[in-house]
N, C-alpha and C positions, 0 to 999 in steps of 0.2 A: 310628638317626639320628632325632632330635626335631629337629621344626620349630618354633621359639618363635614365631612370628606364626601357627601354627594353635593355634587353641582351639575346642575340639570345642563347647564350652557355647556361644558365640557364634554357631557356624554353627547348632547346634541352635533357639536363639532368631532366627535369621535365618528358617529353617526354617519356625515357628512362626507368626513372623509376617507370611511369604507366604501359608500356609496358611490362618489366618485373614482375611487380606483378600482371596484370593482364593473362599473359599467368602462373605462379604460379598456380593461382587460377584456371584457366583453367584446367590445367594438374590435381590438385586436384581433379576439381570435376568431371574427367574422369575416375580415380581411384577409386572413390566412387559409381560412376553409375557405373562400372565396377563388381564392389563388390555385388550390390545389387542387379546388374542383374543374380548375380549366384544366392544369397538367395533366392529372393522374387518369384522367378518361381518355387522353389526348393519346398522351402514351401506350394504353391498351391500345386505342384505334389505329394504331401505326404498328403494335404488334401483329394484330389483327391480320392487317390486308398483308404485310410484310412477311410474317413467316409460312411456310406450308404445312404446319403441323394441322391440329382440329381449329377453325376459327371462333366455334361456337364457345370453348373456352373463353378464350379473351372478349368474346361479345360480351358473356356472363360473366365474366369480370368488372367489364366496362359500366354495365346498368347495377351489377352491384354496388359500386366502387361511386356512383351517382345515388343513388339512394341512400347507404351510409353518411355521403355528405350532406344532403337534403336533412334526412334527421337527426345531424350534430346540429346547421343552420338554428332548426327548429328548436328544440333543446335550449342554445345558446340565448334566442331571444325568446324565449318562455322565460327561462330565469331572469333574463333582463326586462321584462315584463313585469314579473311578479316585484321584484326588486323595486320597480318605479312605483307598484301601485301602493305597497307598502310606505314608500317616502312619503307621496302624496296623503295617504291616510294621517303622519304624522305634520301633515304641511312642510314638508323640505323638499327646496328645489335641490337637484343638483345642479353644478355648474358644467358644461361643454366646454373641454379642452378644444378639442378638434369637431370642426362642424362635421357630421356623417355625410361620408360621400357615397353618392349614389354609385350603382353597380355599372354604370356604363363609365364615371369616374374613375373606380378600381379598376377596370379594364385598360382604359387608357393609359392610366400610371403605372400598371403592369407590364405593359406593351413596350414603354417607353423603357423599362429598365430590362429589356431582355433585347433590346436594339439600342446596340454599342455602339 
């Protein structure tokens, strides 16, 4: 029995193209969690020595607020992980929009857009 409304090239390219948009979004919100893992520790630690209330607060914030981000990181490429190994099993490459920039790359371009 043949189904004429399935076409294996079209799910294949449907395929394709979840896969690359959602590894996009991946890489995105790696770069983002990236980013705010400099800020948002940054900012406790300037609460921190700044204010004179309890410090121990805002320290426990700070190592909080660092491990939370650690296990989104994690998370994010676990799924992008299983994502590839899945493609791989079907033989599909994805394509690379944007080469992955290393962490000392996101840093620099980070840098550069907060000095005006």
């Amino acid at each position: 029995m043949q189904n004429d409304d399935f076409n294996i090239d079209v799910v294949i390219a449907e395929i394709t193209a979840f896969a690359e948009n959602m590894h996009a979004k991946n890489q995105h919100k790696k770069k983002v969690c990236l980013r705010c893992m400099m800020i948002i520790p940054l900012v406790f630690m300037v609460l921190m020595f700044t204010m004179d209330t309890a410090k121990v607060v805002y320290l426990l914030l700070w190592v909080i607020s660092l491990f939370i981000f650690c296990a989104y990181l994690i998370v994010i490429d676990y799924i992008d992980d299983k994502l590839a190994r899945k493609l791989n099993e079907l033989n599909i490459e994805i394509k690379e929009k944007q080469a992955d920039t290393s962490l000392t790359d996101s840093i620099k371009a980070f840098l550069s857009e907060v000095q005006l």
